[in-house]
C-alpha positions in Angstrom: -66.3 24.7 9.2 -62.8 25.3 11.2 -62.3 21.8 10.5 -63.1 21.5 6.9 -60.5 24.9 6.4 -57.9 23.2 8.2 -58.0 20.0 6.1 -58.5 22.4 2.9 -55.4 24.6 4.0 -53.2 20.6 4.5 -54.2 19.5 1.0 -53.0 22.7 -0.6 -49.7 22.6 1.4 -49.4 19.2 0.5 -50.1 19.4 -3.3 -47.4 22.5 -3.5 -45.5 19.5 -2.0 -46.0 17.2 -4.5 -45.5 20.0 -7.3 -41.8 20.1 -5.3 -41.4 16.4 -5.7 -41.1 15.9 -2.1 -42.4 12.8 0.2 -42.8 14.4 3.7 -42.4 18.0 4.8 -41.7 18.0 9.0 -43.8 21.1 9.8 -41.8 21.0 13.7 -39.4 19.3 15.3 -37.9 19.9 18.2 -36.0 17.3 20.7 -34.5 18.1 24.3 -32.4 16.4 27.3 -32.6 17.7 30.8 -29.5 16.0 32.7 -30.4 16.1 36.2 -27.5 14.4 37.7 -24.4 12.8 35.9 -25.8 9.3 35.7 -29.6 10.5 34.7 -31.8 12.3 32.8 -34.9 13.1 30.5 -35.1 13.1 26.4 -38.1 14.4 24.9 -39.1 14.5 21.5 -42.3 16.5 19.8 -42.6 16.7 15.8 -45.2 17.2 13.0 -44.9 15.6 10.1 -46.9 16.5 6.6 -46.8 12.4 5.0 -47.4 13.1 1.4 -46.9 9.5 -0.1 -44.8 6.3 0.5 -41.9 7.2 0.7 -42.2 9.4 3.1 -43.3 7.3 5.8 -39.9 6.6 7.0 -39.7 10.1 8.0 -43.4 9.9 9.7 -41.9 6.7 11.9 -41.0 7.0 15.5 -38.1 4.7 15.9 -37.6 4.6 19.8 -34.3 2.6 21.0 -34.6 1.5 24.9 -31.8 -0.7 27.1 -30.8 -1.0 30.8 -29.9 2.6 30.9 -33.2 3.7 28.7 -36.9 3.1 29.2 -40.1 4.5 27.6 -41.5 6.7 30.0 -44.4 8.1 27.9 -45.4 7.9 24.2 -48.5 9.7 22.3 -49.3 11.0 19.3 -52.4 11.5 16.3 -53.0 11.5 12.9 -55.3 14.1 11.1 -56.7 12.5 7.2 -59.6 13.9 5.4 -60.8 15.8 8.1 -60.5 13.0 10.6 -58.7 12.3 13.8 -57.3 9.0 15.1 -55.1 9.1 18.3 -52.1 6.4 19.2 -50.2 5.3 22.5 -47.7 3.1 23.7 -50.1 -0.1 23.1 -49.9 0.9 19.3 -45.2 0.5 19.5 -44.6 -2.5 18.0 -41.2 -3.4 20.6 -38.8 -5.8 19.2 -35.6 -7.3 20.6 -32.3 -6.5 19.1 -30.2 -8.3 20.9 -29.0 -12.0 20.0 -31.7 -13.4 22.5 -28.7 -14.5 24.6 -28.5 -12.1 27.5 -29.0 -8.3 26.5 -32.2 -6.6 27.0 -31.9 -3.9 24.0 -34.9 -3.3 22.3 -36.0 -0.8 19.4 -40.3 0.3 19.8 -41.6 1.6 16.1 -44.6 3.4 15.3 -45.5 2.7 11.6 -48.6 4.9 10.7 -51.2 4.6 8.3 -54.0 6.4 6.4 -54.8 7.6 3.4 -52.7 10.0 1.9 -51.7 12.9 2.3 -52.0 13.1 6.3 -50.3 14.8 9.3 -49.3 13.2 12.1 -48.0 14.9 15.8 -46.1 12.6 18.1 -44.5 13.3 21.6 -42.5 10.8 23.6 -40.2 11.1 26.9 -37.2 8.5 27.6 -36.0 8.2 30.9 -32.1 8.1 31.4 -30.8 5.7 34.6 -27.0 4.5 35.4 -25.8 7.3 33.1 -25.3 9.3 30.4 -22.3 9.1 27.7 -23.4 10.5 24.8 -26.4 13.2 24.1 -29.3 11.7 21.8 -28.1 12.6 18.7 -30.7 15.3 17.0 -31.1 14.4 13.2 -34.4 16.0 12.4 -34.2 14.9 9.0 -33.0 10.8 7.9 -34.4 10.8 4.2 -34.2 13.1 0.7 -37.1 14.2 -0.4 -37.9 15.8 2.8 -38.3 19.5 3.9 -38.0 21.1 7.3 -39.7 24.0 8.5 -38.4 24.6 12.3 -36.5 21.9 14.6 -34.7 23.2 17.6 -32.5 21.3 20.5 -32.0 21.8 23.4 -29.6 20.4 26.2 -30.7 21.6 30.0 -27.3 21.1 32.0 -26.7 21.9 35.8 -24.4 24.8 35.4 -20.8 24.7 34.8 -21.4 21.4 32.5 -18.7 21.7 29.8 -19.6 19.7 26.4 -18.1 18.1 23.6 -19.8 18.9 20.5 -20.5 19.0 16.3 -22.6 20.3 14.5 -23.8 20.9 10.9 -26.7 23.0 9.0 -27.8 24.1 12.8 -27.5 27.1 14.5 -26.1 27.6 17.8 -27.7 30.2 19.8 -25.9 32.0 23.0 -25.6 29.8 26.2 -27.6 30.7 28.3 -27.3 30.4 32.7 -30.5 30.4 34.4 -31.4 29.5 37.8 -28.3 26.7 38.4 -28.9 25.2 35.0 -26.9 25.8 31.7 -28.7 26.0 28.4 -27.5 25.1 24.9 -29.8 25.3 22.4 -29.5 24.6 18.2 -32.1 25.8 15.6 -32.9 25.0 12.1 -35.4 26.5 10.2 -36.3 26.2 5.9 -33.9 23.7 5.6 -34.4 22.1 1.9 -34.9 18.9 0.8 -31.7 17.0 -1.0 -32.3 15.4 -3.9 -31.3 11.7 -4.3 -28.3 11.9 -6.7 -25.4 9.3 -7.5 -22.4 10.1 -6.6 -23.4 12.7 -4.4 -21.7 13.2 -1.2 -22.1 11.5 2.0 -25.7 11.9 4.1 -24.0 13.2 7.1 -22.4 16.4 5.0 -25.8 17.1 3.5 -28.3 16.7 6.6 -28.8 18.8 9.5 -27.1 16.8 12.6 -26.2 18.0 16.2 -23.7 15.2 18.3 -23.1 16.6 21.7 -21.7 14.7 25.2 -21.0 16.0 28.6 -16.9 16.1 28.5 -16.9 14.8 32.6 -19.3 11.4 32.7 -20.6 9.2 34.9 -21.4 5.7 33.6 -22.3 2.8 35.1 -20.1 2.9 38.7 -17.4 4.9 36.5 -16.6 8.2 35.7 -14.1 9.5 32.6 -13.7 12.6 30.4 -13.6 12.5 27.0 -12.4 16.0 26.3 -10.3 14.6 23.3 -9.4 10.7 21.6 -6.5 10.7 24.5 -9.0 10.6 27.2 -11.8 8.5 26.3 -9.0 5.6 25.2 -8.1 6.1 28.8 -11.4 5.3 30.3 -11.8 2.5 27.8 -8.7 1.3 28.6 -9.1 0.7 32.0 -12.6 -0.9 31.6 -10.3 -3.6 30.0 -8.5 -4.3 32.8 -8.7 -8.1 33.8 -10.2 -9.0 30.7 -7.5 -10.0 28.8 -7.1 -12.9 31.5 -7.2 -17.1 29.8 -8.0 -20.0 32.1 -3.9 -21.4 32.5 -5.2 -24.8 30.5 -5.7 -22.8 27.7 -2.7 -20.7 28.1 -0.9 -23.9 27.8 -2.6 -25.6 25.1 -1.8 -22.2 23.0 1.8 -21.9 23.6 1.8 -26.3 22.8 0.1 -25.1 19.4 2.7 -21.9 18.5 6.0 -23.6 20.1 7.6 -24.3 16.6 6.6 -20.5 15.2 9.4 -18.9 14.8 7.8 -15.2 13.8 4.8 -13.3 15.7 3.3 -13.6 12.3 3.2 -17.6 11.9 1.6 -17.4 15.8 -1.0 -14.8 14.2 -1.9 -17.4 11.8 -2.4 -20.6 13.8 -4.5 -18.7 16.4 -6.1 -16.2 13.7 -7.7 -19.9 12.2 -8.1 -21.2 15.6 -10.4 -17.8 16.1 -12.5 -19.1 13.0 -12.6 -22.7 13.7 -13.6 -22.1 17.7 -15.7 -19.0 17.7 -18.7 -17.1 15.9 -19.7 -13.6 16.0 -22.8 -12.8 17.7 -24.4 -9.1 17.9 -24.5 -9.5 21.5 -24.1 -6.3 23.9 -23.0 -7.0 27.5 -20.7 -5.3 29.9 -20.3 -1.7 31.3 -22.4 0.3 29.1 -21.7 -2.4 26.3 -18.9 -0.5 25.8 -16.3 -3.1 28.0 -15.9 -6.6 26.2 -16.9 -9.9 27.4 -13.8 -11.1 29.4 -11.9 -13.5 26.9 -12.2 -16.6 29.3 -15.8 -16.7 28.9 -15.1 -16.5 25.1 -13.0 -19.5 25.5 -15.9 -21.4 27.5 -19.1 -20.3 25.3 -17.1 -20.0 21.8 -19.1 -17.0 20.8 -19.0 -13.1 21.1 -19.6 -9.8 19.6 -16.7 -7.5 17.9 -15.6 -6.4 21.1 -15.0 -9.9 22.4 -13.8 -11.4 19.5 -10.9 -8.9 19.4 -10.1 -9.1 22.4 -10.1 -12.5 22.6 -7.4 -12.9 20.2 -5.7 -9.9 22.0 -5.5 -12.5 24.6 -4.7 -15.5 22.9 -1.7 -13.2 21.7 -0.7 -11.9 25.0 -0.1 -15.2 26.0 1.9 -16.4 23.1 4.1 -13.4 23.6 2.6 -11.6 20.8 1.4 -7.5 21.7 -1.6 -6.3 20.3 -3.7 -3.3 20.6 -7.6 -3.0 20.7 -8.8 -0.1 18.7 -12.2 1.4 17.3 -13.6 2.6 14.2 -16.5 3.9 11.7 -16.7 1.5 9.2 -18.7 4.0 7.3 -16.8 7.0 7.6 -13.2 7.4 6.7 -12.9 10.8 8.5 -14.1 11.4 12.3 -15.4 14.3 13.4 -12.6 16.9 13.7 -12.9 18.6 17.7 -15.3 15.9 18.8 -14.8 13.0 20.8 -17.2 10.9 22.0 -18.3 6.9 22.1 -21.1 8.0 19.4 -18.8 8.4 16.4 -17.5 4.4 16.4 -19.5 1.0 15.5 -16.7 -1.2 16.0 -14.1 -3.1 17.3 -10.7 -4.5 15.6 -7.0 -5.5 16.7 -4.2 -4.0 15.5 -1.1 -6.4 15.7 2.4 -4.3 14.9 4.8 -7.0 13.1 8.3 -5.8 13.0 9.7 -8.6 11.4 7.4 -7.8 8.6 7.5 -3.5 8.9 3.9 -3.8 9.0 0.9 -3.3 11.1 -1.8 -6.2 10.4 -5.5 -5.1 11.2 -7.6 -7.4 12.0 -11.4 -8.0 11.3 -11.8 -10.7 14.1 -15.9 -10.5 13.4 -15.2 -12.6 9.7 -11.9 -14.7 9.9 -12.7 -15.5 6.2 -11.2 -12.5 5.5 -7.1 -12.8 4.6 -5.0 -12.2 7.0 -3.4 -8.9 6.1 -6.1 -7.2 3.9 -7.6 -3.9 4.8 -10.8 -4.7 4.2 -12.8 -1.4 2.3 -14.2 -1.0 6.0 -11.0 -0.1 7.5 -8.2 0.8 4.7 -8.0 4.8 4.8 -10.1 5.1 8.2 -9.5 7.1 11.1 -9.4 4.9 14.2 -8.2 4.9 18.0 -6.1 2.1 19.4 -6.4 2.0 22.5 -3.1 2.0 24.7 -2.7 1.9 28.5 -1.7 5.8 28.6 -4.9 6.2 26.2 -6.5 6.7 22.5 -4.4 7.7 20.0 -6.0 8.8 16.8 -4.3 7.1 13.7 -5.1 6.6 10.2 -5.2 3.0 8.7 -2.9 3.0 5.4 -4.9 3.0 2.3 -4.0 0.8 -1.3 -3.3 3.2 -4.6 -6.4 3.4 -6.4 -4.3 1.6 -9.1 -4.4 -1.8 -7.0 -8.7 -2.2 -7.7 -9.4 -3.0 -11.2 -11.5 -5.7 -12.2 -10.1 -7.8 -15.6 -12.5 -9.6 -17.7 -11.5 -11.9 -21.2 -14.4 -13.5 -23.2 -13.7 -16.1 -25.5 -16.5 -16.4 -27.9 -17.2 -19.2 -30.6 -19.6 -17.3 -32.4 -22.5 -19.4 -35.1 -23.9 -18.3 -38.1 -27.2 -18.3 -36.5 -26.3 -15.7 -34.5 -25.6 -18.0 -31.0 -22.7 -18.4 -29.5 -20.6 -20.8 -26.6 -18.4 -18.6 -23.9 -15.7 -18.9 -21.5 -15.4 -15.8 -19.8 -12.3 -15.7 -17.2 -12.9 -12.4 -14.2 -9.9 -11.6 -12.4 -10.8 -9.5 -9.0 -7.7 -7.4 -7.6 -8.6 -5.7 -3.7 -11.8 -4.2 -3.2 -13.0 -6.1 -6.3 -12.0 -9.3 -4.5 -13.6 -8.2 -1.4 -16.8 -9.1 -2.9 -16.3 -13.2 -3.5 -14.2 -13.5 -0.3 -17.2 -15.9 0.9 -17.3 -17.6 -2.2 -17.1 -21.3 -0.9 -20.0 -20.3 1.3 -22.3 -19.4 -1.6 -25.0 -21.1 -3.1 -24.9 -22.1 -6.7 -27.3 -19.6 -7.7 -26.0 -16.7 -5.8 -22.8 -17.7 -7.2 -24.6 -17.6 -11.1 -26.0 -14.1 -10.6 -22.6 -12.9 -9.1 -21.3 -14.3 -12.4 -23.3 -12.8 -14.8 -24.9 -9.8 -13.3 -24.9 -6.7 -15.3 -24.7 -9.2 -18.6 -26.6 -7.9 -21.9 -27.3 -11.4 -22.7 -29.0 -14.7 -21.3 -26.6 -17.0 -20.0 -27.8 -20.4 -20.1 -25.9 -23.9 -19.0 -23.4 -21.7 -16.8 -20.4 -24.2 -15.6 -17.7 -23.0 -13.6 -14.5 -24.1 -14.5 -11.9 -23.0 -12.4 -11.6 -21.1 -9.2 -8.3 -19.9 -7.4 -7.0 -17.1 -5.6 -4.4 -15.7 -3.2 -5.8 -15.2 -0.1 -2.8 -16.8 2.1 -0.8 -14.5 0.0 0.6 -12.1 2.9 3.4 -14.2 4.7 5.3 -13.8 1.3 4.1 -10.5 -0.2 4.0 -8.0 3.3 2.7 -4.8 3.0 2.6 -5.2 -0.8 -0.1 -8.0 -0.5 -2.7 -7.3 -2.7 -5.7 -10.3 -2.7 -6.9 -11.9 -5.9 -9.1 -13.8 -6.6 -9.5 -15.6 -10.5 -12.6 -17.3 -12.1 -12.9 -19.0 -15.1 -16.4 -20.5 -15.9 -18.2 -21.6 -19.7 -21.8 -20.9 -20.6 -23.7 -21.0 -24.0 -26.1 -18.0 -25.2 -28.9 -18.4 -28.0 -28.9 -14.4 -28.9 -25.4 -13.5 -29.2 -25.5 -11.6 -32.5 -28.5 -10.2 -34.6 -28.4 -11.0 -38.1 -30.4 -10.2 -41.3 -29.9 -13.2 -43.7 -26.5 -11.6 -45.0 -25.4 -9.6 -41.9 -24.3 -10.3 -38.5 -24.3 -7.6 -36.2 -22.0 -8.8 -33.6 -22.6 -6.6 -30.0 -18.7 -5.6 -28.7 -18.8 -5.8 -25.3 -22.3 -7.5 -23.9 -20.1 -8.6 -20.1 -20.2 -4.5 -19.7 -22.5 -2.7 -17.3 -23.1 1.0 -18.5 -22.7 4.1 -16.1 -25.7 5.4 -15.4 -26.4 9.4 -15.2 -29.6 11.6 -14.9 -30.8 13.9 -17.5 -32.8 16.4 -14.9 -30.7 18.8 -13.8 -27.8 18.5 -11.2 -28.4 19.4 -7.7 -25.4 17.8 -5.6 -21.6 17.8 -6.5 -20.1 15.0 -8.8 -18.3 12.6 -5.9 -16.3 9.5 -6.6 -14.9 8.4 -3.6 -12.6 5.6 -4.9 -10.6 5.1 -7.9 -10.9 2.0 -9.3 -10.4 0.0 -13.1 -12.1 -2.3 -15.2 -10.8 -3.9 -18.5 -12.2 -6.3 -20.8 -11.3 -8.0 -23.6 -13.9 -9.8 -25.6 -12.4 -12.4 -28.3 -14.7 -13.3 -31.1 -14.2 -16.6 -33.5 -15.7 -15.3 -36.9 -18.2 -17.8 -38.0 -17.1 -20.1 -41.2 -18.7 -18.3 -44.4 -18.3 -14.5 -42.7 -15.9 -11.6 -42.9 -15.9 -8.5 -41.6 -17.3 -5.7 -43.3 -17.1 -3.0 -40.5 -15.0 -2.3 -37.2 -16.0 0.8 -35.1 -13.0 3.9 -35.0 -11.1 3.6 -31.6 -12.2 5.3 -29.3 -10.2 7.9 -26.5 -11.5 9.5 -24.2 -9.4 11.9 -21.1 -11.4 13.7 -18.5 -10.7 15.0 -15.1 -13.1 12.1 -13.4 -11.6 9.1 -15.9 -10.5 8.4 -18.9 -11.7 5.3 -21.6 -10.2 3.9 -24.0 -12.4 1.5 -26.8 -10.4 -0.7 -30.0 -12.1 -3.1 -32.3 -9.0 -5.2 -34.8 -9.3 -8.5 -36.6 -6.6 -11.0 -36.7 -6.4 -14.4 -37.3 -10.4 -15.2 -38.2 -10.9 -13.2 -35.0 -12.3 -9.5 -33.8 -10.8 -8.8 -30.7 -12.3 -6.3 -29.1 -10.7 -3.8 -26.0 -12.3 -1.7 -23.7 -10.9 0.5 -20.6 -11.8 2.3 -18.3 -10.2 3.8 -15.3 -12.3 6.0 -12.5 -10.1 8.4 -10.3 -11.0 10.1 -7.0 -12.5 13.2 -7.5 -15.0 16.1 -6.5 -16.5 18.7 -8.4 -19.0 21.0 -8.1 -22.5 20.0 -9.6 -21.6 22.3 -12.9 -19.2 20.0 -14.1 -22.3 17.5 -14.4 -23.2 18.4 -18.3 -19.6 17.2 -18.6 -20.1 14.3 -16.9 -22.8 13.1 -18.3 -21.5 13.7 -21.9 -18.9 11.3 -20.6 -20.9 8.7 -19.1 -22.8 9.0 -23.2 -20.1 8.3 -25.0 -18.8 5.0 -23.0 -22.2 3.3 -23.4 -22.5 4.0 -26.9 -18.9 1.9 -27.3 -20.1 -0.4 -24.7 -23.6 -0.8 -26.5 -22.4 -0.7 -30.1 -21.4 -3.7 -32.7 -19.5 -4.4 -35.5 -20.5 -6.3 -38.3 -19.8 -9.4 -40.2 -21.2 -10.4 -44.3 -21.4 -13.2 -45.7 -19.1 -14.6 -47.9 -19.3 -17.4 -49.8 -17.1 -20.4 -49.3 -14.2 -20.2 -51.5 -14.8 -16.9 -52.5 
């Protein structure tokens, strides 16, 4: 009977859930580390999860990272469905490798559960910490939308007098507490609310609840640092760099024989930027203190291959011995902004050089992971971004200089021969300007299909018999242009269409802009602020031959439109036995709370009714 009210009292929480639109609700979660010396310690985990569908079994997945310095001590759990109980263990982990396979030992262990919805399932697991401890497990109770949380704590169990580095967000900190040589800092959440899935909505980590803590003194693998600010940890990283910088003296030579006729640092940044791509490939591999120091560069040399921390400095190397300085920094690719008071190894992903060219008045930085990328171009994952070179004094926190907003546009001209039957023959020429040309920097490694959908995705029409014509760009672009480079990248390419226009016997009705993707909104209500994190522009002009026997009977008004967010512009004129047909529109950073959405969304109307309307043609007869 007990049993039958518990699984009555689950399947009214969970339909309330559903009626809430929510995938999972986490009933408890609450995560702890006991440091018991600086290089070890204990992380434990318990949580209860309500799975209500799907979706939310992301949420409902134990996702259990383990290394040198991390192993699976102890892992349990079981999952209550229709009244019945099924009980799990380490033999149920799948463990996979996430390493290259060379010579790392990282591995991630997942529990993927399954029964019939809705269930609960209760897991506990215990990782031991050996050869030290960094960073704090980061506590992120919550890693989807759609997902409630009744109670999570954390706790971090210190021997006294441990100072931290820490940040956090949508937690509570309670009092420190000093008890028996041990200090205590504990966080607590409690009726946090789902987020909703919105676009444009701002970025996970300002929206979820997230603790980042680290002890500010560490111990870590034979060395010990502080990371008390940017200044510090570059220090400690700096010196694990120490030696690593050194080439075997035949390659010293054969690299100076290869940059004796440069006569700027920037020519020798070239020739050994391509050697880089022609000698080496990036592999996710994780070796050295912590996999924090880089492979040493002559082993680079010897195996051709290594990770981002390698790679740069690698070419660090290849530069020091061409007489070329260089710096080694980190980075969030993801995040523009770091994590203001809190310094710790946790907040980077990556590794990049930063070569200062004074002959050009520039700084290049260089993505040494992907020399496909132009030399010069800061890439999205770096222009803007908060980063730390790393110096011999220490880190120094700078931010990487960013393009105007008025440099990404995206130009697009359509040449159509239009038929009276209603199908037409195209050229279409798409000019790419920065982060637009980011996206074809591959391009010669494509296949041809790829390169078709590329081409035509977001098309209101079937494209059939696509050729390309012409492709060119100005990727090598920076030696002349400096700071002002800006790549480019142009494509030119034909294709015929059997449903161009619709047409009634007498009437073509003749779509204007079919090459242009419409914004999308939502018509529930608004839950998030409006977010555009990028300006950016995209104009097309769409030419259209009037078929032999046809006139035009009717142009759409123009069309302006000026709003906080962006502004659009839409023309229709004839000229010539031709409708030419111009549409703008240009997207500028902004933020605004989620009442400005009606507004918004009245916008985003309007444009797809221009981008989705027509004008129309009648016949005429000939002579007439």
């Amino acid at each position: 009977m007990k049993q039958f009210t518990v699984m009555l009292c689950l399947l009214s929480l969970a339909a309330s859930m559903q009626a809430k639109d929510l995938d999972a609700l986490v009933i408890s979660h609450d995560e702890s580390f006991t440091l018991q010396s600086p290089g070890s310690g204990v992380y434990r985990v318990r949580s209860i999860i309500l799975v209500i569908n799907e979706n939310g079994l992301s949420q409902a997945s134990p996702i259990i990272y383990t290394d040198s310095f991390r192993s699976l001590a102890s892992f349990s759990g079981e999952i209550e469905a229709l009244g019945r109980k099924v009980k799990f263990g380490k033999k149920d982990l799948q463990t996979v490798s996430i390493s290259s396979g060379l010579a790392d030992d990282s591995y991630v262990s997942v529990y993927e559960p399954s029964a019939r919805y809705p269930f609960t399932i209760s897991y506990e697991y215990s990782v031991n910490y050996k050869g030290g401890v960094i960073t704090f497990p980061a506590f992120v109770p919550i890693t989807e939308e759609k997902v409630e949380l009744q109670k999570g704590s954390y706790i971090l169990d210190l021997p006294a007098g441990t100072e931290i580095v820490s940040y956090a967000s949508k937690a509570e900190a309670m009092p420190v507490r000093e008890a028996k040589g041990r200090t205590i800092y504990e966080w607590k959440i409690s009726d946090f609310q789902a987020i909703a899935d919105e676009d444009l909505m701002p970025p996970s980590r300002e929206l979820l609840p997230l603790v980042l803590a680290a002890p500010r003194s560490f111990y870590y693998a034979g060395t010990t640092g502080t990371q008390g600010d940017w200044k510090e940890y570059g220090l400690w990283l700096s010196g694990l760099q120490e030696g690593a910088d050194v080439l075997p003296d035949a390659v010293v030579e054969e690299l100076r024989a290869l940059t004796k006729d440069c006569k700027t640092d920037f020519e020798k940044l070239r020739l050994l930027y391509g050697r880089l791509r022609e000698t080496t490939r990036y592999v996710a591999i994780q070796l050295g203190i912590g996999k924090l120091k880089p492979i040493e560069a002559a082993e680079v040399a010897r195996s051709g291959f290594g990770d981002c921390k390698a790679l740069s400095n690698y070419l660090m190397a290849m530069l020091k011995a061409v007489d070329v300085p260089s710096y080694y920094y980190i980075i969030h690719t993801d995040r523009k902004d770091l994590l203001p008071g809190f310094t710790s190894a946790g907040q980077m992903n990556h590794a990049m050089l930063a070569v200062p060219l004074p002959e050009m008045q520039d700084t290049v930085f260089v993505e040494c992971t992907n020399p496909s990328i132009p030399l010069g171009y800061r890439h999205a994952d770096v222009a803007g971004h908060e980063i730390v070179l790393i110096k011999p004094d220490g880190g120094e926190l700078v931010r990487v200089g960013s393009y105007p907003d008025s440099l990404s546009r995206r130009e697009q001209r359509t040449e159509v021969q239009l038929f009276s039957t209603g199908n037409a023959s195209l050229k279409h020429c798409r000019r790419l300007y920065l982060d637009f040309a980011e996206n074809y920097i591959s391009w010669n490694d494509l296949k041809q299909d790829t390169r078709e959908r590329m081409l035509t995705s977001g098309f209101k029409l079937h494209p059939e018999g696509l050729t390309i014509d012409s492709v060119s760009d100005n990727f090598d672009g920076y030696a002349s242009a400096g700071r002002g480079f800006c790549p480019e990248k142009t494509i030119e390419y034909s294709f015929s269409t059997r449903v161009y226009a619709h047409g009634d016997g007498t009437r073509l009705f003749v779509p204007m802009n079919p090459v242009a993707k419409g914004l999308s909104f939502q018509k529930r209500e608004r839950v998030n602020d409006i977010v555009i994190p990028e300006g950016y522009a995209s104009v097309d002009t769409v030419v259209v031959q009037i078929p032999l026997g046809y006139a035009v009977e009717s142009l759409p008004e123009p069309v302006e439109l000026d709003t906080p967010w962006a502004t659009f512009s839409s023309s229709a004129t004839e000229d010539d036995g031709c409708v030419t047909v111009v549409q703008a529109i240009r997207f500028k950073r902004f933020r605004a709370p989620k009442t400005s959405y009606p507004d918004f969304r009245d916008f985003a109307r309007k444009v797809n009714r221009c981008y989705d309307s027509s004008f129309v043609l009648i016949s005429r007869p000939l002579g007439n």
